[in-house]
VEXLUM-234391 format. One record per residue: y, x, z of N, C-alpha, C in turn; residue number from 1; residue in one letter. Coordinates in steps of 0.001 Angstrom, whole numbers. Each point is the difference from the previous one (the first is absolute). Layout:
N
{{Y X Z} {Y X Z} {Y X Z} NUM "A"}
...
This chain:
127
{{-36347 -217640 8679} {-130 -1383 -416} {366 -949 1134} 1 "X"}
{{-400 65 1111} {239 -979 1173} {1350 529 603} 2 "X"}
{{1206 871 -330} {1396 63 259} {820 -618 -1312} 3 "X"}
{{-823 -458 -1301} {755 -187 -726} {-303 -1660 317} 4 "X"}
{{-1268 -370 153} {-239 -1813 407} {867 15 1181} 5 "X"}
{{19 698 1128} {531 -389 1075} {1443 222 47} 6 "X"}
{{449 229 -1376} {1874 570 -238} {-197 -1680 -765} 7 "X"}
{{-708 -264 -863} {324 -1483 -812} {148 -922 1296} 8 "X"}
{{-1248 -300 768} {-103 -878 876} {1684 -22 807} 9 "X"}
{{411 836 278} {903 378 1129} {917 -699 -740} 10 "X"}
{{336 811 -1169} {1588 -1051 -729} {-129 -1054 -207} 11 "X"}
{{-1102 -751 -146} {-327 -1322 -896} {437 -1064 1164} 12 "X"}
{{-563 436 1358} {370 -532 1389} {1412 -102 374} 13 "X"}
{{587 1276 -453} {1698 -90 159} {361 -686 -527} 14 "X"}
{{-308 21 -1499} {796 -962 -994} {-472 -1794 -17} 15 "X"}
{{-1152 -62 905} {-247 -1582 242} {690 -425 1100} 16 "X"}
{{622 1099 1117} {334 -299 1144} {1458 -251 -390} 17 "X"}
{{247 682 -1035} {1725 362 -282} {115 -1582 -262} 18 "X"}
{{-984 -682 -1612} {59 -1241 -518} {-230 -902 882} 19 "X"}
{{-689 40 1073} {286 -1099 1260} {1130 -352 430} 20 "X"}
{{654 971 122} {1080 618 925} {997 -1202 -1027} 21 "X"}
{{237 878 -713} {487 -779 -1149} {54 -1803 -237} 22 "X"}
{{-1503 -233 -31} {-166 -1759 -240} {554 -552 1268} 23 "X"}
{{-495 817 1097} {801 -1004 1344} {1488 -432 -137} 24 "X"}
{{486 1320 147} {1577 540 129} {161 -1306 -1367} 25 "X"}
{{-177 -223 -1400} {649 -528 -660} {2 -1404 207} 26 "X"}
{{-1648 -260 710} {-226 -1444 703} {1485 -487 1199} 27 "X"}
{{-14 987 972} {1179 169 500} {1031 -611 -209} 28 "X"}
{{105 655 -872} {1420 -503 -563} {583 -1160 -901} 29 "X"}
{{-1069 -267 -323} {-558 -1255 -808} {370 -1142 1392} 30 "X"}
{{-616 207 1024} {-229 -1430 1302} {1691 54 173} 31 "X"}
{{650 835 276} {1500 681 587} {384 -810 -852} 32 "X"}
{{-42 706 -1437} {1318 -1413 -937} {-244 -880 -313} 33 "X"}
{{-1222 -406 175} {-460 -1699 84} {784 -597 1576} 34 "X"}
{{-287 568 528} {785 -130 1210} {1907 -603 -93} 35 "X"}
{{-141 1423 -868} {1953 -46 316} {290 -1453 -1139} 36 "X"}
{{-783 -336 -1112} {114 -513 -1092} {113 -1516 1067} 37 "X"}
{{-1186 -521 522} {-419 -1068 837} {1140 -353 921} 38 "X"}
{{790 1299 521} {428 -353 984} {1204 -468 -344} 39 "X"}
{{600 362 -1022} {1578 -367 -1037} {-146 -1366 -236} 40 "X"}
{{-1478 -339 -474} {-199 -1368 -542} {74 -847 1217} 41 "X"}
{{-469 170 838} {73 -447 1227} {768 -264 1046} 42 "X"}
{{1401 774 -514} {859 549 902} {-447 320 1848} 43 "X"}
{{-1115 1066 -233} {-220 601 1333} {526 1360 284} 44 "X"}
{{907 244 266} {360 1066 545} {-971 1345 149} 45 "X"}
{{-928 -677 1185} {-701 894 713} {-1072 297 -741} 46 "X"}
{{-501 -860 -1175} {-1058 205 -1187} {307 1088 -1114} 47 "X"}
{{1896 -445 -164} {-197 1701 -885} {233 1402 717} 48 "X"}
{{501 8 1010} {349 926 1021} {-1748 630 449} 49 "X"}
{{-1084 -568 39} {-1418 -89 86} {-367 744 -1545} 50 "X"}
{{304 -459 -609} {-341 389 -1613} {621 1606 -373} 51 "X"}
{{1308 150 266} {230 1373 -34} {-491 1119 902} 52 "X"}
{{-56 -783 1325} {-904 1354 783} {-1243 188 -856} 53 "X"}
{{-475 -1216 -282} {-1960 306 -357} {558 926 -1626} 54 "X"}
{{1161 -51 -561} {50 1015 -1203} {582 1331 357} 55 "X"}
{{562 -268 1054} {430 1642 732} {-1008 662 400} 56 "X"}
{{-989 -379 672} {-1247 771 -146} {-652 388 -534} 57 "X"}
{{-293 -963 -1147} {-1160 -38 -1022} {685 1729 14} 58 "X"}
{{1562 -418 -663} {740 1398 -1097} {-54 1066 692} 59 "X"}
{{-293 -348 1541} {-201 1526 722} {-1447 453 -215} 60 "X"}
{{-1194 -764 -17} {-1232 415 -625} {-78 423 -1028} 61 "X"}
{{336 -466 -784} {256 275 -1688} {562 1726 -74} 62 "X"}
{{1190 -16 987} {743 1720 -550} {-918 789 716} 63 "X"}
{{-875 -146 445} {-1085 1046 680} {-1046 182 -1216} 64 "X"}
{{8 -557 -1088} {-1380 -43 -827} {1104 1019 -1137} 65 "X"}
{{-1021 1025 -729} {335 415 -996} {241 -712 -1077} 66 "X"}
{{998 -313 -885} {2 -1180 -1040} {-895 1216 -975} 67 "X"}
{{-379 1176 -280} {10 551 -1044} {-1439 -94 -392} 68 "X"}
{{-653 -430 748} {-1794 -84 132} {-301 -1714 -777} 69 "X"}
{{1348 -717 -220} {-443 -1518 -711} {900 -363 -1129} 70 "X"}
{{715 1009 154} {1786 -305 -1341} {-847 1135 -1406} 71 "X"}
{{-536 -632 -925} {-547 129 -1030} {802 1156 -507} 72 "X"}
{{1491 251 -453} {669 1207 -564} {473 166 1259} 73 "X"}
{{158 1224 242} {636 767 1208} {1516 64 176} 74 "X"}
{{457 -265 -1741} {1213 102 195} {972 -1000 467} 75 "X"}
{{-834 -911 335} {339 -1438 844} {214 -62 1415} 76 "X"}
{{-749 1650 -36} {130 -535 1624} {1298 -103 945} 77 "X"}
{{1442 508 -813} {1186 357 574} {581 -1489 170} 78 "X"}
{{-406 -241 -1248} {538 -1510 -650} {-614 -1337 1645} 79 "X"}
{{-1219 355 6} {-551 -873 1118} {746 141 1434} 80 "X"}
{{393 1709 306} {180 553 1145} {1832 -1261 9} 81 "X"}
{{779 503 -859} {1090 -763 -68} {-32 -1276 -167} 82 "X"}
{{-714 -854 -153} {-337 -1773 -64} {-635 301 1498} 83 "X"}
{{-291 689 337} {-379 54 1493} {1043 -491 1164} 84 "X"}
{{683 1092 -420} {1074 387 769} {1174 -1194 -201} 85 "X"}
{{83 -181 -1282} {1077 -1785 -59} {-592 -1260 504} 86 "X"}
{{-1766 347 470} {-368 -1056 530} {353 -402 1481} 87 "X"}
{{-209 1439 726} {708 26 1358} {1151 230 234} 88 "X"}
{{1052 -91 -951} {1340 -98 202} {644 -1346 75} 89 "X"}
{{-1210 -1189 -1489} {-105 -1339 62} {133 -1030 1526} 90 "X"}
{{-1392 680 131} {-846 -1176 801} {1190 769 1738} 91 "X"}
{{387 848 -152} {795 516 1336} {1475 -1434 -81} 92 "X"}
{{930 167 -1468} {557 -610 9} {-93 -1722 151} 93 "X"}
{{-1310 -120 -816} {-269 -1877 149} {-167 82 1466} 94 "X"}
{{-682 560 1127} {121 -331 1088} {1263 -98 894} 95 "X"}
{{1090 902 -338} {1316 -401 839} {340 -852 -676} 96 "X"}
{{-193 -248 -974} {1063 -1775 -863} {-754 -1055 758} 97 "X"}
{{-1619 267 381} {-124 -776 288} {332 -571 1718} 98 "X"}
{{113 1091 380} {-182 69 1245} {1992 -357 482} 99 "X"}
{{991 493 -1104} {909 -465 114} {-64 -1538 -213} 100 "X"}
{{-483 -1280 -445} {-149 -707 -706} {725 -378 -1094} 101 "X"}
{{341 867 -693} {18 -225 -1758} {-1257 60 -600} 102 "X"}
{{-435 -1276 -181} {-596 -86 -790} {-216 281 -1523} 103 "X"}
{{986 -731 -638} {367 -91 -1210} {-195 1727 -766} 104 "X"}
{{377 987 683} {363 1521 -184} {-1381 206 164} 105 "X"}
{{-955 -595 939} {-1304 412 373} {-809 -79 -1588} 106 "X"}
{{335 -1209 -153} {-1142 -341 -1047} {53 1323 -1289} 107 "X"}
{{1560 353 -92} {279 930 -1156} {-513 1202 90} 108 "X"}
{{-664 156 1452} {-424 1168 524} {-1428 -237 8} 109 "X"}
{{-375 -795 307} {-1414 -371 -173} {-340 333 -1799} 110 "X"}
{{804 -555 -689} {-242 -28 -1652} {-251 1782 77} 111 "X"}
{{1099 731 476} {-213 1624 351} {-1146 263 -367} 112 "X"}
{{-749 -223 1232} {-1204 380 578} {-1032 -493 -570} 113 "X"}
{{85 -962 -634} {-1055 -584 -691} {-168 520 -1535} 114 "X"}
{{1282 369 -330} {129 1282 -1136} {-806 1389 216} 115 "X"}
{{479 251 1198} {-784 1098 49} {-1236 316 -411} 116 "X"}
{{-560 -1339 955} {-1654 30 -9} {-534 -121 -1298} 117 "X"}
{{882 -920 -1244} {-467 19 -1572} {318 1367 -576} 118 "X"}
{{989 793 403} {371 813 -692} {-1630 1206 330} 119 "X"}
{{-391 181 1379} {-1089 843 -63} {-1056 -257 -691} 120 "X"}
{{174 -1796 -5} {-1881 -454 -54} {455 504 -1712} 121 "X"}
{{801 -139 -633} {472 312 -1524} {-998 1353 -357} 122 "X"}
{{527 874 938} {-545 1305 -6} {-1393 278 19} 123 "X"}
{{-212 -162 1110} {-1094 112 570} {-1302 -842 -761} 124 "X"}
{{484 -1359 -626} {-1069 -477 -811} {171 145 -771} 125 "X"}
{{979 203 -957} {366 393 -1141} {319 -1151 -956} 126 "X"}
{{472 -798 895} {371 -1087 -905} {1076 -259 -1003} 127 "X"}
């Protein structure tokens, strides 16, 4: 009896630590493209250039977490892994447009990336 409570306790901890993991990382990324969004409106350079690092990280926290412990059908999870992967191919490219200063190309890249992020939350909430 006390290896089967102390087997519940144990996962229940993983899987709250995983969903932390999770709310930050998406908080994350949330400040990042408010960031890059602010900084277009603003025309600050250094505000969206600020905004994609803080989403390059988040997305490096994020690929350390199992998606398969919060993605409701499993068979989603390939689907997530690849909106993953076009996210950091995105946010790689909006940073040399931006950093080239084309803007104009930036923003189309920003729209990218901001796809991305609907296309998971689609999933993932099931909207």
């Amino acid at each position: 009896m006390k290896k089967i409570l102390f087997t519940t306790l144990v996962g229940a901890t993983l899987a709250l630590a995983t969903d932390t993991t999770v709310s930050a990382t998406m908080a994350l990324m949330d400040q990042g493209m408010q960031k890059i969004n602010k900084g277009f409106l603003l025309n600050q350079k250094n505000l969206i250039l600020d905004g994609i690092k803080t989403v390059k990280n988040a997305d490096a926290i994020f690929n350390t977490v199992d998606v398969k412990t919060f993605i409701p059908h499993n068979n989603k999870v390939q689907v997530t892994k690849n909106i993953n992967e076009n996210l950091a191919s995105n946010i790689t490219k909006l940073e040399k447009e931006v950093k080239n200063n084309k803007f104009a190309d930036a923003t189309v890249s920003y729209g990218k990336v901001l796809n991305d992020c609907i296309s998971c939350h689609t999933i993932i909430r099931g909207w």
